[in-house]
Structures are given as structure tokens and as C-alpha cells.
Biopython code that builds the backbone (N, CA, C, O; Angstrom):
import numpy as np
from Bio.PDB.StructureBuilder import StructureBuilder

atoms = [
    (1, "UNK", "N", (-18.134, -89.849, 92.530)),
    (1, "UNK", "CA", (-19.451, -89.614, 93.093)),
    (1, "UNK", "C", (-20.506, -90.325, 92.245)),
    (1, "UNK", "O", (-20.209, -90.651, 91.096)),
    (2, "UNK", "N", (-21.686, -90.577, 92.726)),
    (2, "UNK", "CA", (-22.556, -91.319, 92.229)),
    (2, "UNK", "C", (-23.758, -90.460, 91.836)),
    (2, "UNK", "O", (-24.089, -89.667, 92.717)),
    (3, "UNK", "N", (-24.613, -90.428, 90.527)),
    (3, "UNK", "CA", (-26.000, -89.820, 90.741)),
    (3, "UNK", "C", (-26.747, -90.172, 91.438)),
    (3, "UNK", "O", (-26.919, -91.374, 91.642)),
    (4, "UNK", "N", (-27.541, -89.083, 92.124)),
    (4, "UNK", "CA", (-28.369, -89.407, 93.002)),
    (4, "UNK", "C", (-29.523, -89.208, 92.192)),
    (4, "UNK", "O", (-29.581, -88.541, 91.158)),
    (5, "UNK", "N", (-30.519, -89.903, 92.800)),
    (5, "UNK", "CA", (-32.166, -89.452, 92.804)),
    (5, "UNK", "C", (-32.680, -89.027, 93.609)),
    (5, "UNK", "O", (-32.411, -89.604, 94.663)),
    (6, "UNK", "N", (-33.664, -87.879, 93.750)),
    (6, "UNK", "CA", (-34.336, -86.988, 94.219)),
    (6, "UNK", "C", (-35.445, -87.427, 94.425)),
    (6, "UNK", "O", (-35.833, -88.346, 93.703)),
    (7, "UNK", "N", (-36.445, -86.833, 95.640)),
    (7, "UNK", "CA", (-37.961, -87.166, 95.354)),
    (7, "UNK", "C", (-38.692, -85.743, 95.720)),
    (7, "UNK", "O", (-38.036, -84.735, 95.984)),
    (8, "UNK", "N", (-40.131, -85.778, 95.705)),
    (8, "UNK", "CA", (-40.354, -84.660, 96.357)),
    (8, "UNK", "C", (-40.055, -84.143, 97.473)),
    (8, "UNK", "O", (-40.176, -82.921, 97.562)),
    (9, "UNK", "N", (-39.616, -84.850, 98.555)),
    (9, "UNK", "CA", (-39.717, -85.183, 99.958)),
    (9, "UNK", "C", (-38.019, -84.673, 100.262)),
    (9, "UNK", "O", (-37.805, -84.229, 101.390)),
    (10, "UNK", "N", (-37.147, -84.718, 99.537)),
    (10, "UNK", "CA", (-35.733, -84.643, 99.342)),
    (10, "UNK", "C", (-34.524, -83.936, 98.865)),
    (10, "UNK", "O", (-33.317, -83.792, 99.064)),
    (11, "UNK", "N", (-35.954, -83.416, 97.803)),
    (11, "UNK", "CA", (-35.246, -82.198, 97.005)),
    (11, "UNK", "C", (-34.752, -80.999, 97.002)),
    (11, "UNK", "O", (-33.922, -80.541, 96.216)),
    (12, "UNK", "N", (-35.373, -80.376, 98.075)),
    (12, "UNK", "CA", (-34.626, -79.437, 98.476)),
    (12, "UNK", "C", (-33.240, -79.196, 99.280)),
    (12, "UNK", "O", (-32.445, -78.261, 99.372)),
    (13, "UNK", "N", (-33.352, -80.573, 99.844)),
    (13, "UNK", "CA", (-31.852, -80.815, 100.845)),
    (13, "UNK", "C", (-30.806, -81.042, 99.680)),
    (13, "UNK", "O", (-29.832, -80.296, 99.577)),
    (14, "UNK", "N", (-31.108, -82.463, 98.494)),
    (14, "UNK", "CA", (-30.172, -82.096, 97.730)),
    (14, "UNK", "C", (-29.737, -81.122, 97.084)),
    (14, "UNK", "O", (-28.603, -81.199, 96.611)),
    (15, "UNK", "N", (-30.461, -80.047, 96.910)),
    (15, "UNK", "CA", (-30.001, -79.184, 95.831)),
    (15, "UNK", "C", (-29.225, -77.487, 96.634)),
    (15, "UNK", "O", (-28.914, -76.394, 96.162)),
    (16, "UNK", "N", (-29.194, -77.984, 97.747)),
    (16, "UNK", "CA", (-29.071, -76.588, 98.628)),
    (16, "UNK", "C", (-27.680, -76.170, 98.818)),
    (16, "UNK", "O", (-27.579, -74.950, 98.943)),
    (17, "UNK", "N", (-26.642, -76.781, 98.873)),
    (17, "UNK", "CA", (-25.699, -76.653, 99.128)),
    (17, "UNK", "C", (-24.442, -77.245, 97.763)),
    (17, "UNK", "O", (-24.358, -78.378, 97.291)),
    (18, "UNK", "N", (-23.606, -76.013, 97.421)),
    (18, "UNK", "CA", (-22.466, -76.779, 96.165)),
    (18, "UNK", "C", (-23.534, -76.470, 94.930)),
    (18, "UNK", "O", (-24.702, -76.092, 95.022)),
    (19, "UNK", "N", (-22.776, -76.744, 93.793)),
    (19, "UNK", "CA", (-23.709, -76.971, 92.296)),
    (19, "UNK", "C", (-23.834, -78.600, 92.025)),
    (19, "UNK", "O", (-23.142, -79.617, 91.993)),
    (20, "UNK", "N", (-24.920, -78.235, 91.886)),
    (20, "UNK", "CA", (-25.986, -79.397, 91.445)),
    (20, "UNK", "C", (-26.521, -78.937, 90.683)),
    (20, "UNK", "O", (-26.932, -77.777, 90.656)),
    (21, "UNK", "N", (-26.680, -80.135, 89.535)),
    (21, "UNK", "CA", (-26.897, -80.120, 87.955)),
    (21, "UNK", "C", (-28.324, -81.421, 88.107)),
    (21, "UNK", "O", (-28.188, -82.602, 88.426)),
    (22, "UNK", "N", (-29.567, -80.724, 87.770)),
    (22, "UNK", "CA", (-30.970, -81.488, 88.207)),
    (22, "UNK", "C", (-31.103, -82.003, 86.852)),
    (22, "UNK", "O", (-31.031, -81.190, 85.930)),
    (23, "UNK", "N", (-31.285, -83.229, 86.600)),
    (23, "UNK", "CA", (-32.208, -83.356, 85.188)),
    (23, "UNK", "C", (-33.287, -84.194, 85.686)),
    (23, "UNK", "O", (-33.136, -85.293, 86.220)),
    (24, "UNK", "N", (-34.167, -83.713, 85.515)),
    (24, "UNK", "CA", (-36.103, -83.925, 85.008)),
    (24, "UNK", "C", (-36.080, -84.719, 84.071)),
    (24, "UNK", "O", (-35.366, -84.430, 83.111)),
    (25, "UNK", "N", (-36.695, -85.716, 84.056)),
    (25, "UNK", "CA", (-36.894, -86.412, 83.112)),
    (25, "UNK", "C", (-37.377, -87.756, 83.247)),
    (25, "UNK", "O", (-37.076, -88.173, 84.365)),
    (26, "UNK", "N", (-38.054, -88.678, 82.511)),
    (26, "UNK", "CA", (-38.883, -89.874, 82.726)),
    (26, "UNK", "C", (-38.368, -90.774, 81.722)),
    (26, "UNK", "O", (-37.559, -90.617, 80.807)),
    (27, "UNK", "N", (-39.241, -92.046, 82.247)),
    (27, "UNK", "CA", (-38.832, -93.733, 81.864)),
    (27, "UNK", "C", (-39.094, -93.392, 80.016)),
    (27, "UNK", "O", (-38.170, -93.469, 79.206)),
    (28, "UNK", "N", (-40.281, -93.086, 79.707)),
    (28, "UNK", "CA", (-40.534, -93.246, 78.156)),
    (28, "UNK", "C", (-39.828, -91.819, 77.818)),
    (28, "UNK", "O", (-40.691, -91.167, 77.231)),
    (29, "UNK", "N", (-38.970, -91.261, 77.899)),
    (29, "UNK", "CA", (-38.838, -90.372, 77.409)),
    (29, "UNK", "C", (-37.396, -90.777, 76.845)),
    (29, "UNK", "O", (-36.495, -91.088, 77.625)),
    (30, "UNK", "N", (-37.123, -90.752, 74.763)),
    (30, "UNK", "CA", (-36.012, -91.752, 74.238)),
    (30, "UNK", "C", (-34.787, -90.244, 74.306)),
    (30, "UNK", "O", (-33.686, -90.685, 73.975)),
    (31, "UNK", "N", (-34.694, -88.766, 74.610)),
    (31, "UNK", "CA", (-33.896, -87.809, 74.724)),
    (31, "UNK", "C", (-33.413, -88.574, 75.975)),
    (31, "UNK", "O", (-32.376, -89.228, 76.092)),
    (32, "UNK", "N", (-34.506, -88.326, 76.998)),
    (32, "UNK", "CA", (-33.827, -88.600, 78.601)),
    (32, "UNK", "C", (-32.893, -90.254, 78.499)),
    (32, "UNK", "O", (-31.936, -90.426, 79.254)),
    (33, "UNK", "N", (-33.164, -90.961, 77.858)),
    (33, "UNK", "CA", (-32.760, -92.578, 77.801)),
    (33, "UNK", "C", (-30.814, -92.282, 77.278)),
    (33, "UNK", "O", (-29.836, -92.849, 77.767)),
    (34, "UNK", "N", (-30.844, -90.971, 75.905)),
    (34, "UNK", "CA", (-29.869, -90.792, 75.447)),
    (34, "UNK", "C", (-28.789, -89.903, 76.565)),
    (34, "UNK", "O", (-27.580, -90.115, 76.656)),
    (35, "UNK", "N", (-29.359, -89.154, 77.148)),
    (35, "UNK", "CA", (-28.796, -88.242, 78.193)),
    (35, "UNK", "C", (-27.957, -89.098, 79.295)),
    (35, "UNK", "O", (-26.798, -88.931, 79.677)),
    (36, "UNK", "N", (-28.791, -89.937, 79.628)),
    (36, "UNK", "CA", (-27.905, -90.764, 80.848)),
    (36, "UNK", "C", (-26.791, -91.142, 80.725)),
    (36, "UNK", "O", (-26.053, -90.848, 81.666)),
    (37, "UNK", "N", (-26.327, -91.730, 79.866)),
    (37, "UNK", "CA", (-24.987, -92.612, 79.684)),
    (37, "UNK", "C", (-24.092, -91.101, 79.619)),
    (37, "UNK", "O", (-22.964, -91.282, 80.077)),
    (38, "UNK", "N", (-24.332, -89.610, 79.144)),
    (38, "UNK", "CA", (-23.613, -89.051, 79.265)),
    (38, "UNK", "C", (-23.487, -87.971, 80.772)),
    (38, "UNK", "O", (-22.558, -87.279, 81.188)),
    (39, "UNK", "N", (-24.848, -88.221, 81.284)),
    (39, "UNK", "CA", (-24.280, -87.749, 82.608)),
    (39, "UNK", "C", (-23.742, -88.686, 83.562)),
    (39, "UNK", "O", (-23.404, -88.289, 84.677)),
    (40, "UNK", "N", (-23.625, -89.985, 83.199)),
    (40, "UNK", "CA", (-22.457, -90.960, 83.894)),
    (40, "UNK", "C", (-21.391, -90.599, 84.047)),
    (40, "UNK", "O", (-20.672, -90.401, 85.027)),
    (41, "UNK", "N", (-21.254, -90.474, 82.561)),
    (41, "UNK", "CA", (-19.876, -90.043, 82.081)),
    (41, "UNK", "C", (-19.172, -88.476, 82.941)),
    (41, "UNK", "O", (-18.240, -88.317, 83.729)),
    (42, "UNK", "N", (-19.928, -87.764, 82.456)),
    (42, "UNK", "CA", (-19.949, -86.055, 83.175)),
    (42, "UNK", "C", (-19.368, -86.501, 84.596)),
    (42, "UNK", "O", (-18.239, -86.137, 84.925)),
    (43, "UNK", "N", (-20.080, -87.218, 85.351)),
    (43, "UNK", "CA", (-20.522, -87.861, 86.604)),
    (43, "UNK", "C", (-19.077, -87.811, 87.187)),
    (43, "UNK", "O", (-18.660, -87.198, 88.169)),
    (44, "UNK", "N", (-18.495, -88.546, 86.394)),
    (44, "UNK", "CA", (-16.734, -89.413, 86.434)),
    (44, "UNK", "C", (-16.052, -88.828, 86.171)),
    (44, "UNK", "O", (-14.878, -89.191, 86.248)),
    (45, "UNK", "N", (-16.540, -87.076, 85.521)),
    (45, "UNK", "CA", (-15.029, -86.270, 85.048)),
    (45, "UNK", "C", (-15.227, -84.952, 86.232)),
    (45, "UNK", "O", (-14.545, -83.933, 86.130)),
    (46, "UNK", "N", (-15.766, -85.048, 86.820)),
    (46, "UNK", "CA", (-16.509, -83.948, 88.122)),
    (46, "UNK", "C", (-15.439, -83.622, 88.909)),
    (46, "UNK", "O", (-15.013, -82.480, 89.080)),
    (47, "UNK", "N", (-14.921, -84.828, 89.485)),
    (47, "UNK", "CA", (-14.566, -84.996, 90.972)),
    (47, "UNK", "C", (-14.698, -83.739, 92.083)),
    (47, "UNK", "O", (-14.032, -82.813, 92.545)),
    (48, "UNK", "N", (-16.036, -84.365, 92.185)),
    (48, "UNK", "CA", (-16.413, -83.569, 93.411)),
    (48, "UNK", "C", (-16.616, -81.635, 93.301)),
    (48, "UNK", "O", (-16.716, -80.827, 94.224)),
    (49, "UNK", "N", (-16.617, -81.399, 91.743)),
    (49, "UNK", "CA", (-17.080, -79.707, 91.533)),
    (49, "UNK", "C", (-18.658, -79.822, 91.413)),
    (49, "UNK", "O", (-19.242, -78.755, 91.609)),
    (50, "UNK", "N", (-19.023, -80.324, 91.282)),
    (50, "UNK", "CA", (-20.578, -80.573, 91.372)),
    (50, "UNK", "C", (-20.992, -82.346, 91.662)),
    (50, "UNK", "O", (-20.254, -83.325, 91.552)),
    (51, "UNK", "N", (-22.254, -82.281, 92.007)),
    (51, "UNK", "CA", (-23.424, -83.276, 91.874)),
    (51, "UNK", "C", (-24.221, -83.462, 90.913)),
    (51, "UNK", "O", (-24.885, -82.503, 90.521)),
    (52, "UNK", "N", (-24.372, -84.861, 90.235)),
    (52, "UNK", "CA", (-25.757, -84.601, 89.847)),
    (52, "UNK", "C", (-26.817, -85.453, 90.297)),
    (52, "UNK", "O", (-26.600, -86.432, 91.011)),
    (53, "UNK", "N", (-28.205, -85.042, 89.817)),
    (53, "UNK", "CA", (-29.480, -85.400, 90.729)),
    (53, "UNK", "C", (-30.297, -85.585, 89.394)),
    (53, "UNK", "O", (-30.370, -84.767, 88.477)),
    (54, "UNK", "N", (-30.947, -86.927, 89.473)),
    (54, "UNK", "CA", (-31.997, -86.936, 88.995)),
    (54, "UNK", "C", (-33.407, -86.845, 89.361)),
    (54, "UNK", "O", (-33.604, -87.059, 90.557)),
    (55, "UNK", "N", (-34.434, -86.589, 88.668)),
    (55, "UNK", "CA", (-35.621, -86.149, 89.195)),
    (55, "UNK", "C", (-36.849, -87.244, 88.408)),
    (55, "UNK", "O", (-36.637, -86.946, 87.233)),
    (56, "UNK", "N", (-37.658, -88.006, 88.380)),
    (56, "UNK", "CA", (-38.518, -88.444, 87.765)),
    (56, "UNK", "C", (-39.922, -88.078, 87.855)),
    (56, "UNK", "O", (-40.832, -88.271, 88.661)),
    (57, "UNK", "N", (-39.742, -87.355, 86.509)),
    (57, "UNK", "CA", (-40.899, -85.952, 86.525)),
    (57, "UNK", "C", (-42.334, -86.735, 87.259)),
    (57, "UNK", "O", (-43.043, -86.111, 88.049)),
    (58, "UNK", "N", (-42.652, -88.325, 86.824)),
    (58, "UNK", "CA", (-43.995, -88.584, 86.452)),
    (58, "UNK", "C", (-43.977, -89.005, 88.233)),
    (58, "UNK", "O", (-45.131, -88.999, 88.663)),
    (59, "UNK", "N", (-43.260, -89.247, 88.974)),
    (59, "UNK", "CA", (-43.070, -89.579, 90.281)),
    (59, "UNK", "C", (-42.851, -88.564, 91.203)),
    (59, "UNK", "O", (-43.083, -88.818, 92.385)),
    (60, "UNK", "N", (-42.402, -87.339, 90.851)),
    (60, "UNK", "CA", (-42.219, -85.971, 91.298)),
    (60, "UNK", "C", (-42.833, -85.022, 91.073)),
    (60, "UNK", "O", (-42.259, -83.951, 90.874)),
    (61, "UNK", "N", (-44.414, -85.160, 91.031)),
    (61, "UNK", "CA", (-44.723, -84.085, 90.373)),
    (61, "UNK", "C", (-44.559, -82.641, 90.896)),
    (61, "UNK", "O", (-44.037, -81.729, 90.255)),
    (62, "UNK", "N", (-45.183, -82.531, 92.418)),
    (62, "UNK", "CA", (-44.362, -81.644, 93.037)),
    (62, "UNK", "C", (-43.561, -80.596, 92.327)),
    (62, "UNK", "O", (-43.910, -79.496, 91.897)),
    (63, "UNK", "N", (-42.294, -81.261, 92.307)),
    (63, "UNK", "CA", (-40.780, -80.697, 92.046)),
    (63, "UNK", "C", (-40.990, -80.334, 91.040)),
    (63, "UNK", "O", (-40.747, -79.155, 90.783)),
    (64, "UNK", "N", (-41.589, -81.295, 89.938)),
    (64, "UNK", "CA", (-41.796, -80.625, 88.505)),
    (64, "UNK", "C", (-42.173, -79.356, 88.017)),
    (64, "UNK", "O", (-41.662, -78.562, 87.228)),
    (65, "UNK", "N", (-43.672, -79.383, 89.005)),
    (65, "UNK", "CA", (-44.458, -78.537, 88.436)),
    (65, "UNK", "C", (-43.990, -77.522, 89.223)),
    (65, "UNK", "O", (-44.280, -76.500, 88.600)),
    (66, "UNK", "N", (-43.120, -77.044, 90.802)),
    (66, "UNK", "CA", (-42.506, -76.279, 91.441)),
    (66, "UNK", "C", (-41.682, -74.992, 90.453)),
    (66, "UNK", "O", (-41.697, -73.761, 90.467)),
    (67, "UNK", "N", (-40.915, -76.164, 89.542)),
    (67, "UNK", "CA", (-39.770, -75.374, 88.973)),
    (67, "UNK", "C", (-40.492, -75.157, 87.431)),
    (67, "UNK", "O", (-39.583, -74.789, 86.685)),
    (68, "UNK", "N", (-41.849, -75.250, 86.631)),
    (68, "UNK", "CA", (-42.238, -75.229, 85.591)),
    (68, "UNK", "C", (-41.522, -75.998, 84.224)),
    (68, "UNK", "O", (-41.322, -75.690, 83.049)),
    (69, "UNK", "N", (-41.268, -77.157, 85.084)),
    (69, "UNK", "CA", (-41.098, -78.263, 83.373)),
    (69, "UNK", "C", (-41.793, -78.398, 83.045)),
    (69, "UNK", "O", (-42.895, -78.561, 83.568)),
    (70, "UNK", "N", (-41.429, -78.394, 81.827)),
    (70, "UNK", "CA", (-43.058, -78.332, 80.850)),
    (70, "UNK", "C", (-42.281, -79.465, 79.458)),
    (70, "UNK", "O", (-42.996, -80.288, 78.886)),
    (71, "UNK", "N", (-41.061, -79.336, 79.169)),
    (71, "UNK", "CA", (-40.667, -80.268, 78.408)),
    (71, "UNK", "C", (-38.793, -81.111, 79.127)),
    (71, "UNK", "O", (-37.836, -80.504, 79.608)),
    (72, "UNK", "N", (-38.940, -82.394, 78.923)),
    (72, "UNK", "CA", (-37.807, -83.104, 78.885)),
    (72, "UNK", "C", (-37.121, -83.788, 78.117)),
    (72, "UNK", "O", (-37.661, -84.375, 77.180)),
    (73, "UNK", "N", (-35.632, -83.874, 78.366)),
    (73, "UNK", "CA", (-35.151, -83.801, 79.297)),
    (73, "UNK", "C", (-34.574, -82.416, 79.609)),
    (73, "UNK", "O", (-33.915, -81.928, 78.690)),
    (74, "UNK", "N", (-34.710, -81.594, 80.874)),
    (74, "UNK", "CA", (-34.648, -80.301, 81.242)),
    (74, "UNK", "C", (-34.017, -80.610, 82.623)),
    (74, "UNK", "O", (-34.382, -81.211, 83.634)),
    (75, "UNK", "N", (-32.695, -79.807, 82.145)),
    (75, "UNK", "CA", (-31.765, -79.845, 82.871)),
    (75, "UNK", "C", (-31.367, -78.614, 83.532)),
    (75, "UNK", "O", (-30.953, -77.704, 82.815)),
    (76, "UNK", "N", (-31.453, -78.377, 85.303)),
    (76, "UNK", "CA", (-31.287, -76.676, 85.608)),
    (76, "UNK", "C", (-30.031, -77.301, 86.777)),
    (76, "UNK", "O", (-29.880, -78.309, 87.467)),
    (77, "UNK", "N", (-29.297, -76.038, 86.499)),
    (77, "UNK", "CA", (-27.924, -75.711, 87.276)),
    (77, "UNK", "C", (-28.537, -74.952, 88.495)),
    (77, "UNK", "O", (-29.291, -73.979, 88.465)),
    (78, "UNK", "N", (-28.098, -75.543, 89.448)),
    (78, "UNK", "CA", (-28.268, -74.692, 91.159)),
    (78, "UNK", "C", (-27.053, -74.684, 91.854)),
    (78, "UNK", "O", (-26.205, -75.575, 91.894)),
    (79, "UNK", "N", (-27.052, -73.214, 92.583)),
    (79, "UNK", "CA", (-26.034, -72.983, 93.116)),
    (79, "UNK", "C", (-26.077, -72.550, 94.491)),
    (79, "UNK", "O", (-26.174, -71.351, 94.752)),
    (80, "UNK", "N", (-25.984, -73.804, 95.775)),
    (80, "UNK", "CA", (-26.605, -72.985, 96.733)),
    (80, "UNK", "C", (-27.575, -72.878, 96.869)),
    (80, "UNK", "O", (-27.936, -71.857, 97.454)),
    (81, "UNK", "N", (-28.699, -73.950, 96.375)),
    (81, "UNK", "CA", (-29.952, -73.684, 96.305)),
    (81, "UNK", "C", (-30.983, -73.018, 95.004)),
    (81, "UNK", "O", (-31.990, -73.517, 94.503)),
    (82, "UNK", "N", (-30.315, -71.743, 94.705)),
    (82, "UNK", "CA", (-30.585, -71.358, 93.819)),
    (82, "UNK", "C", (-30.412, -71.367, 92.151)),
    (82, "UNK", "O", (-29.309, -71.486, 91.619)),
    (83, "UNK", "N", (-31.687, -71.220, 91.393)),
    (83, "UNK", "CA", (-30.863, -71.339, 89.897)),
    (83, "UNK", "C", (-30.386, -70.809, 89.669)),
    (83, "UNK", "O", (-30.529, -69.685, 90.150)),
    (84, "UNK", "N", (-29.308, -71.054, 88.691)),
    (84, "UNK", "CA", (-28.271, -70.222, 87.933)),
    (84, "UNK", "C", (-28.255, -70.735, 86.256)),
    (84, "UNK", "O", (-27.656, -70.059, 85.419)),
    (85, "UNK", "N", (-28.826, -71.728, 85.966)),
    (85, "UNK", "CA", (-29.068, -71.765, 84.502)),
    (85, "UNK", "C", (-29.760, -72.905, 84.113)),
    (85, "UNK", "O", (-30.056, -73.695, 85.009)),
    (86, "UNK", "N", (-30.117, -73.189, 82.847)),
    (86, "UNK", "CA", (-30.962, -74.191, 82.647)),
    (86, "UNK", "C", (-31.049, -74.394, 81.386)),
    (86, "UNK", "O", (-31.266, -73.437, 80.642)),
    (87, "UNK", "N", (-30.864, -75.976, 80.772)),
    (87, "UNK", "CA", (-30.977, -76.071, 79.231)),
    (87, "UNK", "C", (-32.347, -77.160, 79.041)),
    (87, "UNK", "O", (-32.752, -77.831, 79.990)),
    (88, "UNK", "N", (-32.948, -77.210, 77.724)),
    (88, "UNK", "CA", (-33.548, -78.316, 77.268)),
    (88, "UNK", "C", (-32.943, -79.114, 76.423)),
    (88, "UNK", "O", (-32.003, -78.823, 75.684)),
    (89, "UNK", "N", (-33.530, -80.215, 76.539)),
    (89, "UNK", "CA", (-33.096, -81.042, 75.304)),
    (89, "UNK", "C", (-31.610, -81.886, 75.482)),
    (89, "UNK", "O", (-30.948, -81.747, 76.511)),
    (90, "UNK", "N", (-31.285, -82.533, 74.665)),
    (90, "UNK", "CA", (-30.260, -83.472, 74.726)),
    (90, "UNK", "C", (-29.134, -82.359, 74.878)),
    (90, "UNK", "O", (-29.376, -81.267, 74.364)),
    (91, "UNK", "N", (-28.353, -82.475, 75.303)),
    (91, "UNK", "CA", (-26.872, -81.651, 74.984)),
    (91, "UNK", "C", (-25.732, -82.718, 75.640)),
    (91, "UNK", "O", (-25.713, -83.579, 76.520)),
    (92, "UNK", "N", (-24.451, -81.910, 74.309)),
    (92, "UNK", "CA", (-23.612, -83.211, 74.867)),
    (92, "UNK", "C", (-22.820, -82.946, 76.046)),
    (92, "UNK", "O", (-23.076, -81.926, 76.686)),
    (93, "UNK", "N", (-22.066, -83.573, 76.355)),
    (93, "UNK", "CA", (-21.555, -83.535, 77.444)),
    (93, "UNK", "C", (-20.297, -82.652, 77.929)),
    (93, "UNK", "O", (-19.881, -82.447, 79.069)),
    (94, "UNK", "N", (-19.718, -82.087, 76.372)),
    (94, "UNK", "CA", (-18.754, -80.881, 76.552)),
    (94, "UNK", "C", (-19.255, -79.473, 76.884)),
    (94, "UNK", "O", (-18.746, -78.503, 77.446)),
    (95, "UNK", "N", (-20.800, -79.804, 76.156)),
    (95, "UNK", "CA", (-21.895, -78.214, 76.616)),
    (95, "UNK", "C", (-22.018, -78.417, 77.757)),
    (95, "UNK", "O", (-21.608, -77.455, 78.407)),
    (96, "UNK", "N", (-22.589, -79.643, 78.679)),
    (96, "UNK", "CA", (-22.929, -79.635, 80.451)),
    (96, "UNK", "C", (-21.585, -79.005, 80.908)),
    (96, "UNK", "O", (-21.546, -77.952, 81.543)),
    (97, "UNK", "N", (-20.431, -79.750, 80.527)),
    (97, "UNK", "CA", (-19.327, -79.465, 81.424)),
    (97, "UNK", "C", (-19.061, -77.973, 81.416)),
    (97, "UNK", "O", (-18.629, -77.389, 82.409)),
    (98, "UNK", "N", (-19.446, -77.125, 79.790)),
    (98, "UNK", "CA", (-19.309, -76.141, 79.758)),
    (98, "UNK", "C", (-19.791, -75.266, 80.765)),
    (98, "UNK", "O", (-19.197, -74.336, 81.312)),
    (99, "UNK", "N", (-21.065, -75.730, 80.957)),
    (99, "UNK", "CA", (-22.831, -75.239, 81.824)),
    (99, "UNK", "C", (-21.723, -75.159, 83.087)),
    (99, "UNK", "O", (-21.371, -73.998, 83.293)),
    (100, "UNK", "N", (-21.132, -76.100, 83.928)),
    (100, "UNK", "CA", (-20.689, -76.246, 85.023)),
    (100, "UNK", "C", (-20.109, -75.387, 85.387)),
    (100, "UNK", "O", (-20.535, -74.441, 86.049)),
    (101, "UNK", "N", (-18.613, -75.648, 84.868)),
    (101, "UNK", "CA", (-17.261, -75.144, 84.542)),
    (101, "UNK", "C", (-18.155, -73.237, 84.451)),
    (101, "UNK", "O", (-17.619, -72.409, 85.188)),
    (102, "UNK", "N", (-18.967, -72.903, 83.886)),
    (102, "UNK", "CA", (-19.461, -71.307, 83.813)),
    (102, "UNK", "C", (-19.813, -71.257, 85.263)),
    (102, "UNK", "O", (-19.904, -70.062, 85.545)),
    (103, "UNK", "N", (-20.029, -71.912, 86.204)),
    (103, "UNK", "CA", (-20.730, -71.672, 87.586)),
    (103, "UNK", "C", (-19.563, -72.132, 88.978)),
    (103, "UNK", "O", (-19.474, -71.904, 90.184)),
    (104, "UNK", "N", (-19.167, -72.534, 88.426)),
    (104, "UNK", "CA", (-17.718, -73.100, 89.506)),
    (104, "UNK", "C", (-17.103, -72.222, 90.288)),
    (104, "UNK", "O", (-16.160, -72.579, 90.994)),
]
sb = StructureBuilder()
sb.init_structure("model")
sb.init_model(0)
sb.init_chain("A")
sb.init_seg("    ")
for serial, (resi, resn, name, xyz) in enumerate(atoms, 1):
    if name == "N":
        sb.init_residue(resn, " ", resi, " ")
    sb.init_atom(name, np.array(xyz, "f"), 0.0, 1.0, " ", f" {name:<3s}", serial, name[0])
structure = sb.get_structure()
């Protein structure tokens, strides 16, 4: 599966159905820059137990300010629409899978 991107306009369809793993986060931001290469990775060890979605806070504000980010990169678990958990900050990629793998 591939990450998707989200917009305001979109976001709710992606996140409604299955777990989806959202990360918030923007171009200058050097956490969010480090995060990516490992939700690639995450991305490729999934098959198909979740999605993930990116969000670009400064292009979304909407969505942002919807769900109260206030710092990135901020990453929330939905299940069905709804949250079910949410971390800040860099984490590696055995904690996401952990994050998942707890909601599956």
C-alpha cells in the first residue's frame, strides 16, 4: 500500500473506515523530515492492517486545528473513524508498529 495524503476536503473519508495512522506534519519541520523514511518503511511491513495518511498541517488547516495540533510531528491512530491513540514527536518505528499492532 502506498501513503496517502489527505486534505481538508478528504479527510474524513480517509480516516473512516479500518485503522489509519494520521501524521500532521509540515515541509520545515526537521522531526517530520526524520519520520518519513520510517513510515515508508512501517508502510511495507503493514500489509494491508492499516493505512497511513499524511496531513500537511500548513495546507490543512482545517483538519489541524479540528483535531488540536498544536505540536509536530503528531501522529493519531483512528479506528473507524474514531481516535484511539495518539503520540508526539519522532518515534521509531517498532513503537508505531507497537501503536498499531495495540489496535488491530
Amino acid at each position: 500500500m502506498a501513503i496517502l495524503h489527505a486534505t481538508d476536503q478528504d479527510f474524513k473519508d480517509q480516516t473512516k473506515e479500518g485503522l489509519v495512522l494520521v501524521d500532521f506534519w509540515a515541509t520545515w519541520c526537521g522531526p517530520c523530515k526524520m519520520i518519513a523514511p520510517v513510515l515508508e518503511e512501517l508502510d511495507g511491513d503493514l500489509n494491508g492492517k492499516a493505512k497511513i495518511v499524511k496531513v500537511d498541517v500548513d495546507e490543512n488547516q482545517a483538519t489541524a486545528g479540528e483535531y488540536g495540533i498544536m505540536s509536530i510531528p503528531t501522529l493519531v491512530l483512528f479506528k473507524d473513524g474514531e481516535i484511539v491513540d495518539k503520540v508526539v514527536g519522532f518515534q521509531p518505528k517498532e513503537q508505531l508498529a507497537e501503536l498499531i499492532e495495540k489496535h488491530a
